[in-house]
C-alpha positions in Angstrom: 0.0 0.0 0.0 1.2 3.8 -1.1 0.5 6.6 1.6 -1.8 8.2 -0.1 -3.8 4.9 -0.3 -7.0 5.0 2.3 -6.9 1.3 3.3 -7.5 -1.4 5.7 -5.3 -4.7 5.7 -4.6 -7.8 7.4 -1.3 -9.0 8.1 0.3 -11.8 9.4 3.8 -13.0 9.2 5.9 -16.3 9.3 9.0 -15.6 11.3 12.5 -16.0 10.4 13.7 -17.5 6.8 11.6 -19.4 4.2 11.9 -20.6 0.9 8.2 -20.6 -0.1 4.7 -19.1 0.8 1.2 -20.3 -0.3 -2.5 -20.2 0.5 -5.6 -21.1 -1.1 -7.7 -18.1 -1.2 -11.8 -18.0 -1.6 -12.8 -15.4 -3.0 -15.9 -13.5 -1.5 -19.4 -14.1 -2.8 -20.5 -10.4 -2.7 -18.2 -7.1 -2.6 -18.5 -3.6 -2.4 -16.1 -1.1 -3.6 -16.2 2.6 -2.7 -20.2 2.2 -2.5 -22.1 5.4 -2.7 -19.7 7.9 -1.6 -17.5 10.2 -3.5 -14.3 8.8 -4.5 -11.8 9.0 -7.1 -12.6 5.7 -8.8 -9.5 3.3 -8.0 -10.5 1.9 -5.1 -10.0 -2.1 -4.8 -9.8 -5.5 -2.7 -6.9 -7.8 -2.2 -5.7 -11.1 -1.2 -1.9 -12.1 -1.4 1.4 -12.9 -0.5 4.1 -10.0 0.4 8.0 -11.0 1.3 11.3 -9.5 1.0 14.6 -10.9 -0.7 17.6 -9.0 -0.1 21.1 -9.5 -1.9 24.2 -7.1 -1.2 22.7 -6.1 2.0 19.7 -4.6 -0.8 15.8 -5.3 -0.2 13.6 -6.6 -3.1 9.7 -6.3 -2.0 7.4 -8.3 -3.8 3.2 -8.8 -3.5 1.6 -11.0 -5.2 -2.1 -12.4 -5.2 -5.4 -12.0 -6.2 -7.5 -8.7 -6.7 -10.6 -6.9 -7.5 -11.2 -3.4 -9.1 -13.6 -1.1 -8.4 -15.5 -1.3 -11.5 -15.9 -5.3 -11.0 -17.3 -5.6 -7.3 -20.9 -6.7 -6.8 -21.8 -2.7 -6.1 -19.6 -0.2 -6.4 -19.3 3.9 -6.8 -21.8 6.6 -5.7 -24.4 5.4 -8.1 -24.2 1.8 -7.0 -23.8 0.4 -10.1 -23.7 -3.8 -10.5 -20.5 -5.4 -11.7 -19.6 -8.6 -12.2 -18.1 -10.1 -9.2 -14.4 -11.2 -11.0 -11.1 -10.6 -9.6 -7.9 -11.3 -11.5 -3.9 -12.0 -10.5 -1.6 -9.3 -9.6 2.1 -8.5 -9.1 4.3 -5.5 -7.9 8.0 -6.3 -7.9 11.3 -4.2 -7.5 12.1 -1.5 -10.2 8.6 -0.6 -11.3 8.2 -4.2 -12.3 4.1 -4.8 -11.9 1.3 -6.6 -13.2 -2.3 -5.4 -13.1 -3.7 -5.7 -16.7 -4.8 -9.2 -16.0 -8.2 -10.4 -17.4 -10.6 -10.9 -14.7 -11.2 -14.3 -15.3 -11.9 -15.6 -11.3 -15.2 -15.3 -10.3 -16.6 -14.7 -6.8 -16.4 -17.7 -4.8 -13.6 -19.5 -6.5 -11.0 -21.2 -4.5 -7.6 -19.8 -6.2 -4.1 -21.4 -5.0 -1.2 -19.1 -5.1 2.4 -19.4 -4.3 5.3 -17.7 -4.1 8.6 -20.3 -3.8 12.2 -20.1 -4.5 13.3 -22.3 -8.2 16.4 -24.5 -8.6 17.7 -21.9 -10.3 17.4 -19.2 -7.6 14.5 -17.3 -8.9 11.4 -17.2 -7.5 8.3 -18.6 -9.2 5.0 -16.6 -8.6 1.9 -19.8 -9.0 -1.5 -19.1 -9.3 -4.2 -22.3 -9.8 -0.8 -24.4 -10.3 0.8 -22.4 -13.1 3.6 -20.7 -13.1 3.0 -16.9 -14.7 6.2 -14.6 -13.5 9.5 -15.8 -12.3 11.6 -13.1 -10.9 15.1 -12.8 -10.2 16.3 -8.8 -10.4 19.6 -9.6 -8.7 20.7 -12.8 -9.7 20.1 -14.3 -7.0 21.2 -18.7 -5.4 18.9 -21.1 -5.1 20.4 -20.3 -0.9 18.9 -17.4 -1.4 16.0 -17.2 0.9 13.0 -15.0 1.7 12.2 -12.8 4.7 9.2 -10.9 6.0 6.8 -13.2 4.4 3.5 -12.4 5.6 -0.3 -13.3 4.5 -2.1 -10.1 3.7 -5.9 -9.0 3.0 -6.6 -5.4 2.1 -9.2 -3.0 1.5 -8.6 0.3 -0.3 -11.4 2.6 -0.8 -9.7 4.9 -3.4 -5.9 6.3 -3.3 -5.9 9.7 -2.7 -2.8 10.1 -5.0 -1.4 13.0 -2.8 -0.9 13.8 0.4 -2.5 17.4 -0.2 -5.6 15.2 -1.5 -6.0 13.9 1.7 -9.0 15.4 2.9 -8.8 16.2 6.5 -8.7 14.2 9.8 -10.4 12.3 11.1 -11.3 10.7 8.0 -14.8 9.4 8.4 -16.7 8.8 5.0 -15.4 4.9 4.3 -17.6 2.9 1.5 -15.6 -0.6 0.9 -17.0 -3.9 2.2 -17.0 -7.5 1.3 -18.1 -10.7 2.9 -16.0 -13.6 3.8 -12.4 -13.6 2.3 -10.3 -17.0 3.1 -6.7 -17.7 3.3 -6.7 -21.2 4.1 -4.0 -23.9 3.9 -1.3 -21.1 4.9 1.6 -22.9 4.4 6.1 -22.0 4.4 8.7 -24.5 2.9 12.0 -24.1 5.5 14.1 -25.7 2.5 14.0 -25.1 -1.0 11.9 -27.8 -2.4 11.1 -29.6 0.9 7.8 -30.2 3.0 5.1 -27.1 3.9 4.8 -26.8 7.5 1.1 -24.8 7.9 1.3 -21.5 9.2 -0.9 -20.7 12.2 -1.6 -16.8 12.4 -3.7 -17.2 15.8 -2.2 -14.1 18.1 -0.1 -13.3 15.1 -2.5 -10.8 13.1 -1.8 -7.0 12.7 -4.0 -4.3 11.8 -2.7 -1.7 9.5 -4.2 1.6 8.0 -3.2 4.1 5.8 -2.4 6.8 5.2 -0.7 6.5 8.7 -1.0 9.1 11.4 -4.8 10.0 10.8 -7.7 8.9 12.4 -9.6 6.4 10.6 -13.5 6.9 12.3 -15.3 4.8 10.0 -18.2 2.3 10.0 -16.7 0.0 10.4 -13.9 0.9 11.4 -12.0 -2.6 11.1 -11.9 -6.0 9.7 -13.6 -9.2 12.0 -11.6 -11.9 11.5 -11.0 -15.4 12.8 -7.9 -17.9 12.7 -6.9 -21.0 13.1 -4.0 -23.9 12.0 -3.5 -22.6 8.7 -6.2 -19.9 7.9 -7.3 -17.1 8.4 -10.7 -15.8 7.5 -11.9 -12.3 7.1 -15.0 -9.9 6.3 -15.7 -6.2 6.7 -19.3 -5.7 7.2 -21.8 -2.6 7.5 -25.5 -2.8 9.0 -27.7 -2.0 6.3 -25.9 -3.7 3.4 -27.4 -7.1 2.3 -24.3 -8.7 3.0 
């Protein structure tokens, strides 16, 4: 997330050094993005992975999962107009590397594998639904090569303010992003390149982040319910009116 983004997210990390991340993630049956309020129209919903590799003491920051637009939720901008329900896979890598011209081609509901896990080669292979579609390796990095501050992450952004003078006062109150249940389940982290996933359990381990930092976030509501256990963690951000 940018500073300028107006977001809620979800994290939870796996300590220490790994050589591969996944989850199966279900997408939500109904979503709402930046629903009748004012917004600047790129608001969206996410699910996916986010880790660090470093190499000559510099850090390479990767996410990579599954999102929705604002234009494809269930109901979305002030007029409440109907989309389609599809997300699509997403990337953002080091050196203005990204991916988010994806066809939306997942549909609400879907259970979508994704991985992120270090190759023979040293590069690491981002998998959705069991295929392989980026392999990165900026730095030429060893197959030793490992990855730290792997974390889980679910986020809602209700639009990106673009600029910090955009920014429209605190507290900031006027929130319109929802969705029902959002699963990470079968969390899993290889500790050896190509060896056995060990689930993940993010019980005690989740941390709630907003931005932009250092406002006052008053919404309704004002924060994700969630629940955990061995290997998942489930989420929803609900408001009392909405047919949810």
């Amino acid at each position: 997330m940018s500073k300028t983004e107006y977001a809620k997210l979800l994290t939870s990390y796996i300590p220490g050094t790994i050589y591969g991340l996944r989850a199966v993630v279900t997408l939500p049956s109904k979503t709402w993005i930046a629903y009748l309020v004012k917004n600047r129209g790129n608001g969206f919903l996410d699910a996916y992975l986010s880790l660090d590799r470093y190499k000559s003491n510099k850090q390479y920051h990767y996410e990579c999962g599954l999102s929705q637009t604002v234009g494809k939720a269930s109901y979305w901008g002030e007029l409440g107009r109907e989309g389609d329900g599809t997300w699509h896979w997403m990337y953002t890598a080091p050196n203005g590397n990204y991916d988010i011209n994806q066809p939306f081609n997942l549909n609400s509901g879907q259970q979508v594998p994704i991985e992120l896990s270090i190759n023979s080669s040293g590069g690491m292979d981002f998998i959705v639904n069991y295929n392989t579609v980026k392999t990165f390796n900026e730095a030429s990095f060893t197959a030793s090569d490992g990855i730290t501050n792997a974390r889980v992450v679910i986020g809602a952004c209700d639009q990106d303010f673009n600029s910090v003078s955009n920014i429209p006062g605190n507290p900031l109150i006027e929130w319109g992003t929802f969705t029902n249940q959002i699963e990470m389940k079968n969390i899993a982290y290889q500790t050896k390149r190509g060896g056995a996933w060990t689930p993940f359990d993010p019980t005690g381990k989740v941390n709630e982040v907003f931005w932009p930092q250092g406002y006052d976030h008053r919404t309704t509501p004002q924060r994700f319910t969630y629940v955990t256990s061995n290997g998942n963690l489930t989420a929803s951000l609900k408001k009392a009116g909405i047919n949810m």
